[in-house]
DSSP file (Angstrom, degrees, kcal/mol; ACC not computed):
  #  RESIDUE AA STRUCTURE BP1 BP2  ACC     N-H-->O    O-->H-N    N-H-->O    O-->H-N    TCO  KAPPA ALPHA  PHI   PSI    X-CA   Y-CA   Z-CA
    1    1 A X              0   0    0      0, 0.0     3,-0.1     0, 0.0     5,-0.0   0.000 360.0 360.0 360.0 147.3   -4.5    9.5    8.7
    2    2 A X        +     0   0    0      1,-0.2     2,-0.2     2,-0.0     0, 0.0   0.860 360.0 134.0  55.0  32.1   -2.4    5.8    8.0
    3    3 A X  S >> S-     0   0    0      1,-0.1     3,-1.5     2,-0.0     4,-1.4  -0.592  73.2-104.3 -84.3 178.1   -3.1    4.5   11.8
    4    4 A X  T 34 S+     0   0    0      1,-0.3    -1,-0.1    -2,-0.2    -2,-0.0   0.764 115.8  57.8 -86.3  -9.0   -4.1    1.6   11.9
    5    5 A X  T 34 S+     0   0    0      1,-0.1    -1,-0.3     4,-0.0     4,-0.1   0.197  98.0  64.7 -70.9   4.5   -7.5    1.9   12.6
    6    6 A X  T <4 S+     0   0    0     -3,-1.5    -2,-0.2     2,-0.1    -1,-0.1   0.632  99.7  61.3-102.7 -34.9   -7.7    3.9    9.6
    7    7 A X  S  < S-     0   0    0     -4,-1.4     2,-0.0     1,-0.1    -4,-0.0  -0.406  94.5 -84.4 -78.6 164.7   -6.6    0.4    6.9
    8    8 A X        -     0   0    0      1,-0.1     3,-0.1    29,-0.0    -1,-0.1   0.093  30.0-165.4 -39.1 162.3   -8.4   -2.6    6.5
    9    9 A X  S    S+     0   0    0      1,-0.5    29,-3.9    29,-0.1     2,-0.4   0.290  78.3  43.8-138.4 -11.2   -7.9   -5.3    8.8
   10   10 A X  E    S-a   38   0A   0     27,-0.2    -1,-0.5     2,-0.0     2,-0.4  -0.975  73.1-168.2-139.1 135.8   -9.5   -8.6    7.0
   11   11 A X  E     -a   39   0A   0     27,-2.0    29,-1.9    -2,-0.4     2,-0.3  -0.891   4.0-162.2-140.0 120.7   -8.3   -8.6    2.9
   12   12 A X  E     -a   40   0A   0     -2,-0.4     2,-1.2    27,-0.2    29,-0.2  -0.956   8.1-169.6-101.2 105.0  -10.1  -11.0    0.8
   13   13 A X  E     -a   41   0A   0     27,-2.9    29,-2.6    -2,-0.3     2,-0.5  -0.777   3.8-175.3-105.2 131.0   -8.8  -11.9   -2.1
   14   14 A X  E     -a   42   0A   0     -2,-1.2     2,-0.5    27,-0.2    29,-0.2  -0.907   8.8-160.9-125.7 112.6  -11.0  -13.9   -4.7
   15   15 A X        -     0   0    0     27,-0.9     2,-0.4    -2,-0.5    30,-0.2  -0.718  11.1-152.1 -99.3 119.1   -9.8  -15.4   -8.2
   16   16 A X  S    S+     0   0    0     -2,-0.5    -2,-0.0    27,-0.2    29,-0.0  -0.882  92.3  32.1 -96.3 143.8  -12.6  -16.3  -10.6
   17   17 A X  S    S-     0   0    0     -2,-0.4     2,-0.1     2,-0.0    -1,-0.1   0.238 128.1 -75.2  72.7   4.6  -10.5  -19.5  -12.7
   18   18 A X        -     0   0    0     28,-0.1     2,-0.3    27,-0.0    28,-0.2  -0.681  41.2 -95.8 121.4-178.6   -8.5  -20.5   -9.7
   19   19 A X        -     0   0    0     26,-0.5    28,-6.8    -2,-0.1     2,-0.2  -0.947  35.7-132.6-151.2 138.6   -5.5  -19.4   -7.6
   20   20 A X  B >>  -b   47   0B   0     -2,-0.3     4,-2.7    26,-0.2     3,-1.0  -0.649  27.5-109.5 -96.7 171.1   -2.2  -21.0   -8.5
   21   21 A X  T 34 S+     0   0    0     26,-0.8     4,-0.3     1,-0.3     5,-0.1   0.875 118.7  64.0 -66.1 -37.4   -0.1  -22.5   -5.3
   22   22 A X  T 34 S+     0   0    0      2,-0.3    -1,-0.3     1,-0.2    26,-0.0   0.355 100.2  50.6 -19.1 -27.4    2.2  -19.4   -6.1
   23   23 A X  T X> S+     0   0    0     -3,-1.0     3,-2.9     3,-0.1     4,-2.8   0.827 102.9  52.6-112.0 -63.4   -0.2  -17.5   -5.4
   24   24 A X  H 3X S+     0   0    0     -4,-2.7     4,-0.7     1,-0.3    -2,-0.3   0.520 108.2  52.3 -48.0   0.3   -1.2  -18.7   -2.1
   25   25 A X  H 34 S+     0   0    0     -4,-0.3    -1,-0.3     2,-0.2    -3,-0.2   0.354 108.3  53.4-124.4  14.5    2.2  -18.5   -0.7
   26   26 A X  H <> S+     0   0    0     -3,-2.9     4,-1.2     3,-0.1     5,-0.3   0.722 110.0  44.5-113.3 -51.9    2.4  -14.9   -1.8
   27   27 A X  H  X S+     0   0    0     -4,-2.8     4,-2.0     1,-0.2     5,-0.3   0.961 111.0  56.3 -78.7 -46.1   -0.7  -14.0   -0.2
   28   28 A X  H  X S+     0   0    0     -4,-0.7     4,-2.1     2,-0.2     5,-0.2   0.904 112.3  43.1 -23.2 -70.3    0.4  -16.0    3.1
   29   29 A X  H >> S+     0   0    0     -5,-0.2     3,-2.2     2,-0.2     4,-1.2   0.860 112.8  47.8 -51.5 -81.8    3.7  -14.0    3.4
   30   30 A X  H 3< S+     0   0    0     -4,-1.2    -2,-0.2     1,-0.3    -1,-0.2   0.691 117.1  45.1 -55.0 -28.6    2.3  -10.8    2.7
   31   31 A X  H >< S+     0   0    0     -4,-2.0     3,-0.6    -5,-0.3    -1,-0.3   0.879 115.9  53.6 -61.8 -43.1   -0.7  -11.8    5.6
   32   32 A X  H << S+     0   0    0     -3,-2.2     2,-0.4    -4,-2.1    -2,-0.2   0.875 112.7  35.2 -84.0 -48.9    2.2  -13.0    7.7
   33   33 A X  T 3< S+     0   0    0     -4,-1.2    -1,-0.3    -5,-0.2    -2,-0.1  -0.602  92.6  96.5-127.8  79.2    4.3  -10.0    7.7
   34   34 A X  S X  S-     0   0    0     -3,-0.6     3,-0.8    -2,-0.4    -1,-0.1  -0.639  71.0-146.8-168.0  51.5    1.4   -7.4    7.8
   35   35 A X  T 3  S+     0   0    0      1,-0.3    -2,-0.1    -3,-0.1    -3,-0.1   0.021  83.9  10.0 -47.6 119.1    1.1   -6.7   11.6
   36   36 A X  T 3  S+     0   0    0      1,-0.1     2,-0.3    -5,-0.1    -1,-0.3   0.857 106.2  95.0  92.0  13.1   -2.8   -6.0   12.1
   37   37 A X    <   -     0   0    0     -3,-0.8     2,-0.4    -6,-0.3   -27,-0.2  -0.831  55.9-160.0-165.0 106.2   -4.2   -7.2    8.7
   38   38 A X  E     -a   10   0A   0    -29,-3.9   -27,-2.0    -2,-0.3     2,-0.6  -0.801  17.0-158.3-108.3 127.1   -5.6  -10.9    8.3
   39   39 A X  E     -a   11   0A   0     -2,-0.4     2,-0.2   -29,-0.2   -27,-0.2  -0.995   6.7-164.0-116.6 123.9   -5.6  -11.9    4.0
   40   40 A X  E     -a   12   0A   0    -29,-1.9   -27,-2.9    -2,-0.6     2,-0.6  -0.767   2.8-155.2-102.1 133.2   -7.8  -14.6    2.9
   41   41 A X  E     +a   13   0A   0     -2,-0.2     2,-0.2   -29,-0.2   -27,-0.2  -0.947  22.1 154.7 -96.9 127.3   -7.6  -16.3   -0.3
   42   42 A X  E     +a   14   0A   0    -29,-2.6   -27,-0.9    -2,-0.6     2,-0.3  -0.643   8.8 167.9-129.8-174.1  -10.2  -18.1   -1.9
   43   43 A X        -     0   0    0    -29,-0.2   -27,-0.2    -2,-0.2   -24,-0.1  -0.930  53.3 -97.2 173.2-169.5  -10.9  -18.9   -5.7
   44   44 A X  S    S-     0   0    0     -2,-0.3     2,-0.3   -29,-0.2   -28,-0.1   0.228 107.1  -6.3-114.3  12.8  -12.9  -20.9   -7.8
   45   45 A X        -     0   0    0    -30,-0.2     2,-0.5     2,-0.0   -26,-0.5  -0.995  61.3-126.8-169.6 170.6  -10.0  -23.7   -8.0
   46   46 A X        -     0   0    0     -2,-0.3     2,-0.3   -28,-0.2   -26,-0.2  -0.903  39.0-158.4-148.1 123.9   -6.3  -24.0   -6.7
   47   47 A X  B     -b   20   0B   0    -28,-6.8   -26,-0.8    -2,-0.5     2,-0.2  -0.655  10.3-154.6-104.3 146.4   -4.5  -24.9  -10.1
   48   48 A X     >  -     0   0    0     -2,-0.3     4,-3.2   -28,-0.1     5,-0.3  -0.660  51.4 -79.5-108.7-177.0   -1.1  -26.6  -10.3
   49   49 A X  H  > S+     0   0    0     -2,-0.2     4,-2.0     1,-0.1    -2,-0.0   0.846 131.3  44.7 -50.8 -21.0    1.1  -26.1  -13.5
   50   50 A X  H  >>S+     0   0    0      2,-0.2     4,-2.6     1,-0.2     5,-0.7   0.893 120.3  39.5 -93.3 -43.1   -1.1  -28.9  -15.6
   51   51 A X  H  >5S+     0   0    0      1,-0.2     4,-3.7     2,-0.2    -1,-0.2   0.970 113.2  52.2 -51.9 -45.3   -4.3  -27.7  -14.5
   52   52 A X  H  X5S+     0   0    0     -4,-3.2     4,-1.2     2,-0.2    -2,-0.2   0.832 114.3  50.7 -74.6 -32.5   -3.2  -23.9  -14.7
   53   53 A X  H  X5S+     0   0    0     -4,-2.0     4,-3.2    -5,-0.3    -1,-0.2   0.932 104.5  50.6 -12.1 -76.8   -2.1  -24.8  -18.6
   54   54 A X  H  X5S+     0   0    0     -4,-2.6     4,-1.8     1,-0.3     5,-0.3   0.890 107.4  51.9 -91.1 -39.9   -4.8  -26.3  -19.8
   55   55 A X  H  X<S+     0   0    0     -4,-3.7     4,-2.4    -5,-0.7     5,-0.5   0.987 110.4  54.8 -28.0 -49.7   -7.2  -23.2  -18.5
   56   56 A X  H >X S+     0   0    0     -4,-1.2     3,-3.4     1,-0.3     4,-1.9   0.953 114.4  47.0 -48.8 -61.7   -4.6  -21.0  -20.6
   57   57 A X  H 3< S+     0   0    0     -4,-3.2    -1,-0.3     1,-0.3    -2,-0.2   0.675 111.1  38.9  -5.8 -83.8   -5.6  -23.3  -23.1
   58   58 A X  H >< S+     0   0    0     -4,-1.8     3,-0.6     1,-0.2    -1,-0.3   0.321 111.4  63.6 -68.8  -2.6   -9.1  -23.6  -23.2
   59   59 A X  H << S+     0   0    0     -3,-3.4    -1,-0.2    -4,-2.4    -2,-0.2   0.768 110.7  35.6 -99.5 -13.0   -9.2  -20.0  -22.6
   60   60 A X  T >< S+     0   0    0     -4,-1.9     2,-1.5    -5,-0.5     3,-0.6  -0.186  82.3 139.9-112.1  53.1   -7.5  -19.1  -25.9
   61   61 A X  T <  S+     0   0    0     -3,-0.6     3,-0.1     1,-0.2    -3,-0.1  -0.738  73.1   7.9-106.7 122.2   -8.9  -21.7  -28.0
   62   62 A X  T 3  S+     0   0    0     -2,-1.5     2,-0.3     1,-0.5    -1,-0.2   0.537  88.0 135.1  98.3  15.7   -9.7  -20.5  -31.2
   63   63 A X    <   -     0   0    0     -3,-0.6    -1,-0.5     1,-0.1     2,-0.3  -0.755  56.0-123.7-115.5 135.2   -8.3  -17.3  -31.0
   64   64 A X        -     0   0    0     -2,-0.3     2,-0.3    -3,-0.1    -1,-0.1  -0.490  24.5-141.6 -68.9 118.0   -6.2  -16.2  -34.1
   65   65 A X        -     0   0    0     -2,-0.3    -1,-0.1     1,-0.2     0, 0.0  -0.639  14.7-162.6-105.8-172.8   -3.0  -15.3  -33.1
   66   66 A X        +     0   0    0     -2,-0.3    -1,-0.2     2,-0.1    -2,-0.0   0.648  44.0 134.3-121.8  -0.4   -1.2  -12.3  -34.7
   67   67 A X        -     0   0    0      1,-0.0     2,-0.3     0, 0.0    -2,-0.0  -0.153  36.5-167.7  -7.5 115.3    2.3  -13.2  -33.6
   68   68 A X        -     0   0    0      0, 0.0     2,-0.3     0, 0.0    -2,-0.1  -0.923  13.9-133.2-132.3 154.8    4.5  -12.8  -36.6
   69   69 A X        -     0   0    0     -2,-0.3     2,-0.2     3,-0.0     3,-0.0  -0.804  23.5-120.1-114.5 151.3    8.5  -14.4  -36.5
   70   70 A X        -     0   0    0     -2,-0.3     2,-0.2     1,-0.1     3,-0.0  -0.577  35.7-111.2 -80.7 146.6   11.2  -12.1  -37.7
   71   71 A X        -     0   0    0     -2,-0.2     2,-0.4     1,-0.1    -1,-0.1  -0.526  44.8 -83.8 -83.8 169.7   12.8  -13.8  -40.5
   72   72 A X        -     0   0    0     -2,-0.2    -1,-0.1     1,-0.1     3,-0.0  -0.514  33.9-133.1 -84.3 115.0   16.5  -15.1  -39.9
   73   73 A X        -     0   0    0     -2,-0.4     2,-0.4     1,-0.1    -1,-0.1  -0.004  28.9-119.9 -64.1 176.7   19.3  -12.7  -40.3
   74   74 A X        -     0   0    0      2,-0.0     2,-0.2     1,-0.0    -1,-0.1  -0.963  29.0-106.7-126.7 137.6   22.2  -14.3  -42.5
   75   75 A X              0   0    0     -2,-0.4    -3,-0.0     1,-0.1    -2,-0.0  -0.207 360.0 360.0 -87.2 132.5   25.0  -14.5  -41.0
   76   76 A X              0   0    0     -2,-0.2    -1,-0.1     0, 0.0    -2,-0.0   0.657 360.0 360.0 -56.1 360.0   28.0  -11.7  -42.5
C-alpha cells in the first residue's frame, strides 16, 4: 500500500465558473513537484481579478445580506 502504482497518475481538476490564474499556478507547482502524477486544469473560464469580481457579483445578486455592524464603542 502508497507505491506508486497504487495513486493516481493523471489528476484532473475541473472548475464550473472558471479557474482564477492563482489557481493555475497552484495546480502547476503541485504537478511539478509531484514525481509520477501529471494535474490538468481545465474550467469553464480562466478569470482575472475583474472578471472573477463581477461572477462574485452576479452570483450574489439579490441576496439579503444579514451582516450586522457593531455599533462604535466611545472612547473612555
Amino acid at each position: 500500500m502508497g507505491q506508486l502504482k497504487d495513486r493516481p497518475q493523471d489528476i484532473i481538476v475541473f472548475i464550473i465558473g472558471g479557474a482564477t490564474y492563482e489557481e493555475a499556478l497552484l495546480v502547476y507547482s503541485l504537478s511539478a513537484n509531484t514525481p509520477g502524477v501529471r494535474i490538468v486544469l481545465g474550467g469553464t473560464a480562466v478569470h482575472n481579478m475583474s472578471s472573477f469580481l463581477e461572477e462574485i457579483s452576479l452570483a450574489t445578486e439579490g441576496l439579503r445580506s444579514t451582516a450586522r455592524v457593531a455599533p462604535r464603542s466611545r472612547p473612555i
